[in-house]
Each structure stands twice: as structure tokens, then as C-alpha cells.
N, C-alpha and C positions, 0 to 999 in steps of 0.2 A: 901456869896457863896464861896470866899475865901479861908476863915478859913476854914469851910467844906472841902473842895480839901485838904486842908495842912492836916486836922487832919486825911483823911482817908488814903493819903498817907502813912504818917510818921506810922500808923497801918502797914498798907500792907509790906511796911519795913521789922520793927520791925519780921513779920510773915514770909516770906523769910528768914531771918537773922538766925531764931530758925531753921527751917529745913533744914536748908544748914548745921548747926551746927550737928543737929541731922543726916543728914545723914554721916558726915563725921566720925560718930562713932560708926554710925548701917550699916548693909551691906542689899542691897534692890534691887530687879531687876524691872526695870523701861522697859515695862510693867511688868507685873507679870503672865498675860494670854495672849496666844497669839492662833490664829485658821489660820494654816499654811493649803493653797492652792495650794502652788508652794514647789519646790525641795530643799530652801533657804530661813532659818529662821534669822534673827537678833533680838540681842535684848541688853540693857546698862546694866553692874553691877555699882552700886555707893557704893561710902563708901569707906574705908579702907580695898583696896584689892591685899596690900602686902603679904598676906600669904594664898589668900584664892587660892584652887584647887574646879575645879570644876566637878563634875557626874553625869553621864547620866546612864537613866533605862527606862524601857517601866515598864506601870504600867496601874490597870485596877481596877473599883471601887471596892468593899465592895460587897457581896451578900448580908449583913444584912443591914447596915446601910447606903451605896450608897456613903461616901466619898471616897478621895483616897488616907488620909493616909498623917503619917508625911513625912517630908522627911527623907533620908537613903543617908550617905555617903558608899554608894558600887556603883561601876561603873556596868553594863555591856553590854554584846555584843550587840547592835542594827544594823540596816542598816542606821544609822547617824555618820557621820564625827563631832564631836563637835572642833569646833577653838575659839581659843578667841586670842586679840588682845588690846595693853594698849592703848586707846587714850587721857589722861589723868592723871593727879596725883591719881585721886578717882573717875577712870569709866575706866571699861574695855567694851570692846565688846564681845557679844559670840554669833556665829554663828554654824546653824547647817545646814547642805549640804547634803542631801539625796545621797546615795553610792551605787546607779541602776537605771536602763534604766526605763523611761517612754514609751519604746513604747509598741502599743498593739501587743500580738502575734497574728501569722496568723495561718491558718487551718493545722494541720500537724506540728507545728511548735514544736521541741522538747526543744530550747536554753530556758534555764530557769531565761534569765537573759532579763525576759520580763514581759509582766501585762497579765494574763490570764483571767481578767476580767476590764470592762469599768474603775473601782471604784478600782484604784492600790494601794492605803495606806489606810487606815482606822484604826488608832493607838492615846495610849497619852502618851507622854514622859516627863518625869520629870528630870529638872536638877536642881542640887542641888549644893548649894555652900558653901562649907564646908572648915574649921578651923581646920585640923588633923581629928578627928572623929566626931567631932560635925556639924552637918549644924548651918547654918547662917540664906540661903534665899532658896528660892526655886522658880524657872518657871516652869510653866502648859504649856505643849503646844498640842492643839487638830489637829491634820493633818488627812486631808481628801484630797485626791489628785487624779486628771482620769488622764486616760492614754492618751500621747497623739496622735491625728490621724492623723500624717504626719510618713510615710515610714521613714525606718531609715539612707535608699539610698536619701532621698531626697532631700539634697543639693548639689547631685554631679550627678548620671545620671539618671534623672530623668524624662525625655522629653518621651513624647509620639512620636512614629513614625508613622508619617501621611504618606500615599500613597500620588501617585502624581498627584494632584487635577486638574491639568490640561486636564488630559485622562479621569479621572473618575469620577465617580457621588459624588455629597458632601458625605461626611462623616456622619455615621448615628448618632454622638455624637462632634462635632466639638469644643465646649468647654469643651472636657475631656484634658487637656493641661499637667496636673500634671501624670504621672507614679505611679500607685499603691498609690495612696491617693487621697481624694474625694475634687474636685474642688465647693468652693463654688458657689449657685448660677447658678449650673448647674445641674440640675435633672435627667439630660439623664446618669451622668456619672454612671457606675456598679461598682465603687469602694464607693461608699457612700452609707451606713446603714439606717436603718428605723430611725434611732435616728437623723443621720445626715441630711435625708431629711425634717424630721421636725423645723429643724431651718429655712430655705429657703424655702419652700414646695408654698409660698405665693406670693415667689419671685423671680421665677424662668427667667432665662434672654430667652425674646420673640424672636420671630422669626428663622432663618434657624441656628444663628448661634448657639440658645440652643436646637437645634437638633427638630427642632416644624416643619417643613416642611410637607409640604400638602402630604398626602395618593398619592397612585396610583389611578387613578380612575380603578371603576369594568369591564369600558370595555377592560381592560390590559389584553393580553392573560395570563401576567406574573403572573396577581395577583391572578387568579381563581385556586384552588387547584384540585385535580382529586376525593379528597374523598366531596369535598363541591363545587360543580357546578352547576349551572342551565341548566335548557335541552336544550338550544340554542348554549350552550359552546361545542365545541370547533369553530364554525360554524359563528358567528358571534361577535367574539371578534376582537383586535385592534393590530395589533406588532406595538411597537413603542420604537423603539433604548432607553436603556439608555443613550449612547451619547449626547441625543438629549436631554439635561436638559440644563436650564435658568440660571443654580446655576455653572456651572461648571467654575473653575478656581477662584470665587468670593473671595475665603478667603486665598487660597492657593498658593503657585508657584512649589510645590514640595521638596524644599528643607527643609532639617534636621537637624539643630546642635547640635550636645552632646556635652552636659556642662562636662569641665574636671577640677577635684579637683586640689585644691591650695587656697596659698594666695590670699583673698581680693584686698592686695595692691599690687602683684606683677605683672609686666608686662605680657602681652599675647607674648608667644612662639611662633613663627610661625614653624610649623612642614614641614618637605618636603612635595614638591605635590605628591601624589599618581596615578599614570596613571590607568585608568579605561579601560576596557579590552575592550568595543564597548561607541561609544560617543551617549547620549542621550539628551535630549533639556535640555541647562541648565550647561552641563557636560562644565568644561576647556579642553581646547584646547591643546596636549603636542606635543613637538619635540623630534627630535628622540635618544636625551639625557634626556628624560623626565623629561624636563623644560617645566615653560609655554610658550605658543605662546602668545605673547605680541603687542600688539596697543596702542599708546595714547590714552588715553580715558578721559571721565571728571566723578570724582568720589567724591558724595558732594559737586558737582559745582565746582570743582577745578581739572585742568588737570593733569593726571597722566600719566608719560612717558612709563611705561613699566606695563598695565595693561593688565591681563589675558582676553583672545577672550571665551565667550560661544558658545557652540554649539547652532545654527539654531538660536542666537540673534543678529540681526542686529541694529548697529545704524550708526550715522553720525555728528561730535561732530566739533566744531570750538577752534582754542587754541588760546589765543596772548600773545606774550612774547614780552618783551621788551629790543631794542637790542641798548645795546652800542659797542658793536664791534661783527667784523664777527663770529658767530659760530662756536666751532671746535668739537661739540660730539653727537651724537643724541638726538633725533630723525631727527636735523636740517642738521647734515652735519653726512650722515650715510655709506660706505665703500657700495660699490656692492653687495660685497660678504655676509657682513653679514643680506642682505634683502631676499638672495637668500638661504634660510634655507630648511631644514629637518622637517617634518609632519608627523605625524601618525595619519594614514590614520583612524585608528578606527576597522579594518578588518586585524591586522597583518603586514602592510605594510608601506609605507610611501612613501609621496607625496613632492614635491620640488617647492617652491615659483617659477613663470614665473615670473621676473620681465620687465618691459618696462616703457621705461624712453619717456616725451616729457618734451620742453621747452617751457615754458610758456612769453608771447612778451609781452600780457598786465597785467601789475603788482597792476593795480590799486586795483583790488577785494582783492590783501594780503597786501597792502600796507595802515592802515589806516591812518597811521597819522604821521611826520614827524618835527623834533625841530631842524632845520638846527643850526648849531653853527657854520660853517667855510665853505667858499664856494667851498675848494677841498671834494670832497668825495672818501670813501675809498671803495672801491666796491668786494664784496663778492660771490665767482662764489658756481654754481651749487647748491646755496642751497636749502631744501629742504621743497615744498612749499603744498603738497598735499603728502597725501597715499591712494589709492581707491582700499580695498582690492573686491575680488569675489572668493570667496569659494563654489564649485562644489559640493553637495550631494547627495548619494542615501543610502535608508535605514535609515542605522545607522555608515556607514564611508563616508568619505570624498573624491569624486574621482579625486579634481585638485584644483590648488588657483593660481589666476591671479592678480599680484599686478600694478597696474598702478601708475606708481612714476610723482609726476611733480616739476620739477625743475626751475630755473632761476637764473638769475646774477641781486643783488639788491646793489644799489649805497649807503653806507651809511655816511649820511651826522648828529656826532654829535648822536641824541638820536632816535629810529625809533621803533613802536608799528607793529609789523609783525603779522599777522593772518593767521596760517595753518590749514588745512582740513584732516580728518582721518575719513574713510567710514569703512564699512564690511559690505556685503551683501552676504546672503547665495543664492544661486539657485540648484532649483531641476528643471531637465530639461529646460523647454522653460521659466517658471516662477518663481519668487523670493518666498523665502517664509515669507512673509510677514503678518503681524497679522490679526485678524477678529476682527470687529468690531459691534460680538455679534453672539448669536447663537440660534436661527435664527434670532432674530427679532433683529434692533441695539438699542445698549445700550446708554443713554446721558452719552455725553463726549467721545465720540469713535469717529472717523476722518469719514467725509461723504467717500465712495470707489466711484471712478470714474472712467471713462476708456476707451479704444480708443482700434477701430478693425485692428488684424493684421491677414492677408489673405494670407494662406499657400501656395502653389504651387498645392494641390487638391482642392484650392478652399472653404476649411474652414476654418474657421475663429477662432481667439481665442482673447480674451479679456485681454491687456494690462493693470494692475492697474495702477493710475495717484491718484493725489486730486482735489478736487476743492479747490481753495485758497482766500486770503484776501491778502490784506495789512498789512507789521510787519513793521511799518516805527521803525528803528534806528539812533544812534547818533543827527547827526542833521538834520533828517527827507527827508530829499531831497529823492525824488522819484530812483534819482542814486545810493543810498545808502542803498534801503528799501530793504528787504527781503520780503517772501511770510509764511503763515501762512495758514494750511491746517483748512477747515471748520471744525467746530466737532457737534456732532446731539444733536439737541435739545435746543443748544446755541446762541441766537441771538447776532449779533456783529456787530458793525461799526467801520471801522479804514480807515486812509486812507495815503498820505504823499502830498508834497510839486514839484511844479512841478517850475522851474525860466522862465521868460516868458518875454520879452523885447520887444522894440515898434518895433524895426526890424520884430520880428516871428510875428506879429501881422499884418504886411503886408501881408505877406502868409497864411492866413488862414488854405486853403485846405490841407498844408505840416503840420501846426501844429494842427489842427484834426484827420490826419493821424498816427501821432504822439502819442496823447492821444490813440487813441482807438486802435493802437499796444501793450502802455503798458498795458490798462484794461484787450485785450485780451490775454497777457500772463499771468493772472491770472486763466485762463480755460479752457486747453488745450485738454481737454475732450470731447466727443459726446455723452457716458452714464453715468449714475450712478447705483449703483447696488442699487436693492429694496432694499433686505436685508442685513444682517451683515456679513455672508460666502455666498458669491456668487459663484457661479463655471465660471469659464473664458470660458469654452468650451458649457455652456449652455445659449442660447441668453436670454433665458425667464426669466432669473437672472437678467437683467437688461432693462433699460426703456430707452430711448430718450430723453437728454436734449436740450428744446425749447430753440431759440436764440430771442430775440425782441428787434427793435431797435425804441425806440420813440420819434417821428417827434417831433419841437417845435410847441409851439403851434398858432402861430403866423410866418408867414413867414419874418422873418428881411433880409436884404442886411448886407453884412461886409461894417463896414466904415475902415478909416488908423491907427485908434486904437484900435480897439474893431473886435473881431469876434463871429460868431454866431452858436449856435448847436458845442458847443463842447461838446464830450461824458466823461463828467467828475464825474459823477456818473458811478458806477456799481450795480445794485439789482438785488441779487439772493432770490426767491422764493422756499422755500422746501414743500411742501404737504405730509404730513404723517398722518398713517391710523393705528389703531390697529387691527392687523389681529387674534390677539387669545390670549389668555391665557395661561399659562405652569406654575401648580406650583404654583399660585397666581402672575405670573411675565409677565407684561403685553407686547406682542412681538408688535414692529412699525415696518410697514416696510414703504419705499418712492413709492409714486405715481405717484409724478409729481416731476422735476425739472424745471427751467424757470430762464432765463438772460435775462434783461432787460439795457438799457442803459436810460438816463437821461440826456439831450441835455441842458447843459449852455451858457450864453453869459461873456468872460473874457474881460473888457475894464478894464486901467491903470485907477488908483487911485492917483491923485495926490494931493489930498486934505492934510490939514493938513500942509503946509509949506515943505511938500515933493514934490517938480518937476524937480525931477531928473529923472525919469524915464520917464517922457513926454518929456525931453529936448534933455536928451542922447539916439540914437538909440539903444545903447549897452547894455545900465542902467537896470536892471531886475527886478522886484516882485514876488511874492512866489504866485503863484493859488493851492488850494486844491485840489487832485483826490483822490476820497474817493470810499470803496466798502463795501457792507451790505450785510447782509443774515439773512431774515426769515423767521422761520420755523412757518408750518400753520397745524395744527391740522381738521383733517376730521371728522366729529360728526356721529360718528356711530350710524348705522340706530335701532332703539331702537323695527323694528317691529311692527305689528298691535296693537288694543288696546285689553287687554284683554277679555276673553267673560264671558257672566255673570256665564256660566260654571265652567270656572277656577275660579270665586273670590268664588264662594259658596262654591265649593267643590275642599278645597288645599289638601286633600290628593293626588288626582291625577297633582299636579302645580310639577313637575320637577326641576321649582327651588327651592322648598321647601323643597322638600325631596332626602333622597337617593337612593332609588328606585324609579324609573320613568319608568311608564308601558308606556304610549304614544311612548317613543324611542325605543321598543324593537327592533326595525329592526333598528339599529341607522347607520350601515353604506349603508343603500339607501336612506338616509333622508337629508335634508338640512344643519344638524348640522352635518354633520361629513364630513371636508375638506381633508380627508389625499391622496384623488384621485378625479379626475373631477368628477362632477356628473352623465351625461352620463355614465363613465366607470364603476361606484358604482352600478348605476338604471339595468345597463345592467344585473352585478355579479350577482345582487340578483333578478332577474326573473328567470336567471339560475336554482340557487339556490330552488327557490318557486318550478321551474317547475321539480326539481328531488327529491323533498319531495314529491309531488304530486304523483309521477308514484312510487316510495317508498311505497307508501300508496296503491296506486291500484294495483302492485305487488307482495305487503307484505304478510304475513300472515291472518293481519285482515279484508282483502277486499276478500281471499281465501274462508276464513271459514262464510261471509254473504252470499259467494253465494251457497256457498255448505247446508248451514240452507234454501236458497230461492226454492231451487231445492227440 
């Protein structure tokens, strides 16, 4: 088997050796045919091609005999660049480079330096590689090349401008993304061809966001046209807001960027801000040298000193920095004067920061953590511990901003982790403007709205928003250190923190159950919740009553000197929700019921384990859990009687089968149509029954029976 191997080798050789020979004294283009797709051919000459030149011709077969002929050292004019390039003793490169535009022209279009059809090249070129007059070699090359279907603007401004999704209904094409060239994948888009719809035609992207969104239904006054109405129309249709879409804000925030041409790798330019002539949701904030109006803020989770304020967006952000010596610049240590700024108002005018200043005694909440190194400390006055902006709206300008500064003097000892506070909250009138959490029905993951009644001086009332909250235990858990965590719908949760309990507090019982169930109750400082996702604060019926329950143990114990009994160290919140309808295929919840519950433990010390220390020392402490929950419970909507043998025989008349449903002609006196009590509906339409009626006996047709009867 060997021998075989060496002998077909030492061939194979041998047959390399001869054409290497052979090509170094014949000249050959490696390939020799080539079927060119794209605007850039390559291809290798070999051989001894110190003297060769090489020529280009467009050329076209034989009528009689279908070849195309020797080759011809004459060059001429094509729309090909021919280059060649040595990379080698005996192999050149030759490239040829199409010299115009692939794109396709558009309608109108006169620039002639475009593809007036799909199919832009359909040509064959011959180059020849010739020795003074003689050719040598010759390449075939067949180009067949389309034009291509990206705009010729489209790497530079090319973004669609979307309205702002916030106000308005979704967009009737919301994956058209690309400016004047057809988005694949998207069907809805009017820039893509019959040609181009057949590629994707199969695969078009589902739902709202490939523009597939549910019809109006027919009882839309909107939708019925005046040349194509049924005789019921105008008399029994439905007004119902566009506003009032399930889709609104889902994809969108309003905002626009235009891509601006440049380098790949050069840095982004930051351009001056441009002050906008009235402020809109969204819009930055300018002073009266139109700069931004700036707040720390945290931007990609990391604080940023001097970030631009949006209009009508509120947040409330935490910063800690880390200080080995006193502060001397802001935002920590910031001059009066320059808190006390110049605003434009949005209306022509401008507004002037109120600031007021208080001092802050207990330092514990910005103080978290401390690495003493020397036991004198160097103590730093007035620094700056809090910003709590309130910004005044109407319309569309700004009519006041009240900055609340809080300051204090902190001891610093060595290395000190400082935690400050920076709010902004917009108000229009008596109320914040603060988000919804859906519209109408709420959405999962939107914060439960809660709320407490504040009682005017005539006696009405209006609805305070608040949260219901959780436990957010932090650092090292301790209930002195937790934070609170607003509920969100739809999200069951359990968290809870760490409470230190010693055999001292264990003698007092009654003080340290008073204790727990202060802090549970600062987790719900509430008396409603709103059903729905926009409630109106001025309207009671928007919201429902949250039940308080407090559960006995079950077993009546005595406190012994260690142990106490019925601490309320559970908190469960109960949510009841209900799907009230439909909109759109988007199914609206609203809440039913709310319900707090408490959950009554027994804490006695644990000294097992070779730990009795806490049973020895009155002082000695252990960690007890107070924990809070919330779940939400799903109402099984009533599914209705059972069908009659009516509707299963005969589905043309079944309503949910078809699109026409004669059964609901009268649909707003009927059970299925909620947009008014039912009383107020049954009432309209006897109205209604009883002036068709006298319509009829007064009309023409009741005229002319009696005048035939007579």
C-alpha cells in the first residue's frame, strides 16, 4: 500500500512541475469565464506578463454561428474601469469596477445616472491580453446585475418621522422604519413592490407591530360611510374616542433622531441645544441663556451631575459618592446664587427658582457607612444633602419652581460613603402629574394607584395618589435600613427584612407588637385603590375601598419572660381582578377588591445550637423576620347560559360566528353594550322606539292608508 502512495505521488509531481513550466511561458487567465452579479469583477493572469497590456470591449455573439469571436487587441469605451495590479513574478490581478449607480430610478425621475429598469446590466465583455497586436488570452465575462432597492439618501437621513405615540392612535404601518425603501418583513410598508412583497409575502411580522391591528367594529359611528350605511345608521351607532385605544404609547415615546452623515469612526458632536418656542412632554428644559436646566440624575445607572430636566417627567434618583474630604463644587457644596436661576417659562417669559433651605439633625438616612481612620474628625458645614425640585404647569409653560434644599454639617472621620436625594415633580394645579397605569384597563407591571381623600373647604373631596408598597430590604437587611417597593399588577411578590429583638423587648410585649404593626402599617397608607389604570381623583366611582383584617391567633397563648404572642409579623395583601372587556384584542382588568390581612406570630429566643447569648444578656439581640406579600386573584368571568339548540343548528344567526349579527340590532339597549348604565340605555331607546312609532303614524305612509280606507 506503500509503494502505491509514493508511486502516485512522485506522478502528481512530476504533473504540477510540467504546468507550472508550461504556464510560465504561455499567458492564461485563471478563471477564463466568469458570470459577474455584482459591480466588481476579479480575476488572475499567469505566465510571463512583463509585456502584456491588457483590452476591454463589450461584444455580442454571431447571428450565424452563435460564437463570439477571437479575441481583438482594440480597447473601447465601456462603463467598466478595467485595473490590474502585479502580485507576483508571473500573476497579475485584473479587476473590473462598474463606473454607475445601481440605484433604481423613481417616478419623474430625469438623472440618467440611474437603472430605469429592475435588470440594470445585461452585457458580455471581453478582455484581452495582448503582446503589441497579437492577443495571448482572453476572459469572458457574462454581467447580469438588478438594481439596487435601498434609496440613495439611505445611509444618511433616512428615518421615518413618527407622530407622537403618546397622544395618538398607533401608527397605521409601525414597522415602516426605513424612509423611501421597503422594510423587510413588513407588508404594510407602500414603499415595497409587487416583486418585493413576494419575497416575505409568507412572512409577514404578526401583530400591531406589522401594522395587523383589529378593524373598528360596525357599530363605530366613525366607521359607517354616508354612501354605504344601513337604515339604523346614524341612530344607533357608538362614539367612541380614539383616545381611548389599548395600543396607545406601546411602541412609541415620541421622539425622533436624524442620522447625520460622517465618519463611522468619528466621535458624535454634541450640537448646541436649540430652545423650543412652547415646552411639550418630553421637550428639555432651557434658562434664560438657553442652556439646559440641569439635575443630577442617574443615566445608565450611573449618576450624572448636570443632566437636562424633561418636561411633565418626573423622577427621584439616589446618588453616593464617596468622600475623603470635604466637598468644594457641586452639586455637594453649590453657592445660593447659582440654585437661584432663570427659566423659560415656555410662553415668552421666565420663571426664577424659590429656593429654601432646611437643616437636616438626623443624618443617619445619608450617612451609610463610615471607615474611621483617626479619632479627630474634620467636619464639613452646609453640605448638600437633598434637592426636591416642584415645578408649577399649565398648558404648555411653566408658571413657578420651588426648590427645597436640605443641607447639614457631617463629621468626616478618614473615608465616608454619603447618599444624596434629587426629586422633580411637575404639578398642575392641586395634582401631580404623574403616569397611568393603563388605559382603561391596567396593564401587568404598571404600579397598583392608591389613595387617600383630601376634603376641600366646600366639602368635596378629591383623591390623593399614594402606592401600596412591599418591603425592599437593602445592604444588610435590617428593617432600619429597608426601603419600600410600590406593588405592580399582575406580579405576585414576597419580600420582607430583619427586625433585632432582645430578651429586654421580649418583656414588653404589648410595646413590641405596637412596634411591628407601626412598621407593616407604613407600608399602606392608603384607604382606596383605583379600579382602573386612569382614574379621575375628582370621581369616587374610580375607585373602591381597601378592607383592613386583622387575624386573631388561633389558640389563645399568655406572654411568658421570653417569648411573646400574636405579633403581626406577616403582612397579606389580597388583589381581586376582573376582565371588564375587550379593546382591540387587548384584554382591559380592572381591581375589585383589595384586602390586608395581618398574620399573628409567636417570637421566643433561640438559643440552641451553643449560642446563649441571647438568653444570658438582656441586651444580646437576634434577627426575626417581618415579611409582606401580595396576591393577585383572577375573577372567572361568567361564561353565560348554555347554548340553545337554536344557536348550535343554526350558526348563521351565532354573533360570535359571524360578522353580521342580527340578534344585536338594537345593541345599545341590550346587555352587551356597556358604555352607559343600563337603565340610562333602556330608557334612550323606548324614547327612540316611541318617535319612530309616531314618525310612522304621522308620516306619509299612515296618511295615504287612511285616505285609500275612506
Amino acid at each position: 500500500m506503500a509503494n502505491v502512495v509514493d508511486i502516485l505521488f512522485s506522478r502528481l509531481s512530476i504533473l504540477l512541475f510540467i504546468s507550472l513550466a508550461h504556464t510560465q511561458n504561455n499567458i492564461v487567465f485563471q478563471p477564463s469565464f466568469l458570470t459577474a452579479t455584482g459591480p466588481t469583477v476579479t480575476a488572475l493572469l499567469l505566465g510571463n506578463t512583463s509585456e502584456i497590456s491588457l483590452k476591454l470591449r463589450t461584444v455580442s455573439p454571431s447571428n450565424t454561428t452563435g460564437s463570439i469571436g477571437s479575441p481583438w487587441c482594440v480597447a473601447e469605451v465601456t462603463q467598466w474601469v478595467l485595473t490590474k495590479e502585479q502580485v507576483g513574478k508571473t500573476a497579475v490581478r485584473v479587476q473590473l469596477r462598474l463606473d454607475r449607480s445601481l440605484r433604481l430610478c423613481g417616478e419623474n425621475e430625469t438623472d440618467t445616472d440611474c437603472c430605469p429598469q429592475p435588470l440594470c446590466v445585461l452585457e458580455t465583455l471581453q478582455v484581452s491580453a495582448c503582446v503589441g497586436e497579437t492577443p495571448q488570452a482572453s476572459l469572458l465575462i457574462q454581467a447580469k446585475i438588478y438594481a439596487l432597492l435601498v434609496s440613495a439618501n439611505a445611509g444618511f437621513d433616512n428615518k421615518t418621522v413618527i407622530p407622537n405615540q403618546v397622544y395618538q392612535p398607533l401608527g397605521s404601518c409601525p414597522c415602516d422604519l426605513t424612509f423611501r425603501a421597503c422594510d423587510v418583513r413588513c407588508c404594510c410598508d407602500k414603499d415595497c413592490s409587487i416583486e418585493d412583497l413576494q419575497l416575505f409575502t409568507s412572512h409577514c411580522l404578526p401583530g400591531p407591530f406589522g401594522g395587523q391591528v383589529a378593524p373598528a367594529p360596525d357599530y363605530q359611528c366613525s366607521v359607517q360611510s354616508s354612501e354605504n350605511s344601513p337604515d339604523w345608521f346614524p341612530f344607533l351607532c357608538v362614539n367612541s374616542p380614539p383616545e381611548n385605544n389599548p395600543y396607545l404609547g406601546l411602541f412609541y415615546q415620541g421622539d425622533t433622531i436624524t442620522s447625520q452623515p460622517g465618519p463611522s469612526f468619528q466621535g458624535p458632536h454634541l450640537s448646541a441645544p436649540v430652545p423650543a418656542n412652547v415646552y411639550i412632554q418630553g421637550s428639555p428644559i432651557f434658562t434664560i441663556n438657553d442652556q439646559y436646566f440641569t439635575i443630577p440624575q442617574k443615566v445608565l445607572g450611573q449618576c450624572v451631575n448636570r443632566a437636562p430636566v424633561a418636561f411633565l417627567k418626573n423622577f427621584k434618583v439616589k446618588c453616593v459618592t464617596l468622600l475623603r474630604s470635604c466637598p468644594a463644587g457641586p452639586p455637594l457644596q453649590t453657592p445660593l446664587a447659582n440654585l437661584r436661576i432663570k427659566v423659560k417659562n415656555g410662553q415668552g417669559g421666565d420663571v426664577i427658582v424659590d429656593v429654601t433651605d432646611k437643616v437636616a439633625i438626623d443624618l443617619s438616612q445619608f450617612i451609610s457607612s463610615t471607615d474611621a481612620s483617626s479619632d479627630e474628625g474634620l467636619v464639613c458645614e452646609n453640605v448638600t444633602l437633598a434637592l426636591d425640585y416642584k415645578v408649577y404647569w399649565k398648558g404648555n409653560g411653566i408658571t413657578s419652581i420651588t426648590l427645597s434644599r436640605t443641607v447639614g454639617n457631617i463629621t468626616l472621620n478618614g473615608r465616608m460613603a454619603l447618599t444624596t436625594r434629587y426629586s422633580a415633580v411637575f404639578i398642575n394645579g392641586e395634582g401631580a402629574g404623574e403616569p397611568n397605569s393603563g388605559n382603561p384597563g391596567y396593564q401587568v407591571g404598571r404600579p397598583v394607584i392608591a389613595g387617600i381623600v383630601d376634603t376641600f373647604d366646600n366639602d368635596t373631596g378629591s383623591v390623593q395618589r399614594t402606592s401600596v408598597n412591599l418591603w425592599k430590604p437593602v445592604n444588610d437587611g435590617l428593617c432600619s435600613t429597608a426601603e419600600m417597593k410600590s406593588v405592580l399588577f399582575g406580579q405576585n411578590s414576597t419580600s420582607g427584612c430583619l427586625l433585632p429583638v432582645s430578651r429586654q423587648n421580649l418583656t414588653h410585649c404589648d410595646l413590641l407588637r405596637e412596634t411591628v404593626a407601626s412598621l407593616q402599617a407604613a407600608l399602606i397608607t392608603a384607604t382606596y385603590v383605583a379600579k382602573s389604570g386612569n382614574p379621575d381623583p375628582l370621581t369616587m366611582t374610580d375607585w373602591v375601598n381597601i378592607s383592613f383584617v386583622t387575624q386573631n391567633s388561633s389558640s389563645a397563648m399568655e406572654d411568658s419572660e421570653s417569648s411573646c404572642h400574636g405579633v403581626p409579623s406577616h403582612l397579606q395583601i389580597h388583589v381581586w381582578s376582573l376582565v371588564t372587556g375587550v379593546v382591540d384584542g387587548l384584554s382591559q382588568r380592572d381591581i375589585q377588591a383589595l384586602q390586608v390581612s395581618y398574620s399573628l406570630s409567636s417570637w421566643a429566643l433561640d438559643c440552641g445550637g451553643g449560642d446563649v447569648a441571647p438568653c444570658v444578656d438582656p441586651v444580646e439581640t437576634q434577627l426575626f423576620p417581618i415579611t409582606s406579600s401580595v396576591t393577585f386573584i383572577d375573577i372567572p368571568i361568567n361564561t353565560g347560559p348554555p347554548k340553545t339548540r337554536f344557536q348550535i343548528n343554526f350558526t348563521e344567526y351565532d354573533c360570535d360566528r359571524n360578522d353580521v349579527c342580527w340578534p344585536e340590532l338594537a345593541f345599545p339597549i341590550t346587555r352587551y353594550y356597556t358604555g352607559e348604565p343600563y337603565s340610562q340605555s333602556l330608557a334612550k331607546g323606548l324614547i327612540l322606539v316611541f318617535f319612530f312609532i309616531a314618525a310612522s303614524i304621522l308620516g306619509t305612509p299612515w296618511r295615504q292608508i287612511r285616505q285609500a280606507w275612506n
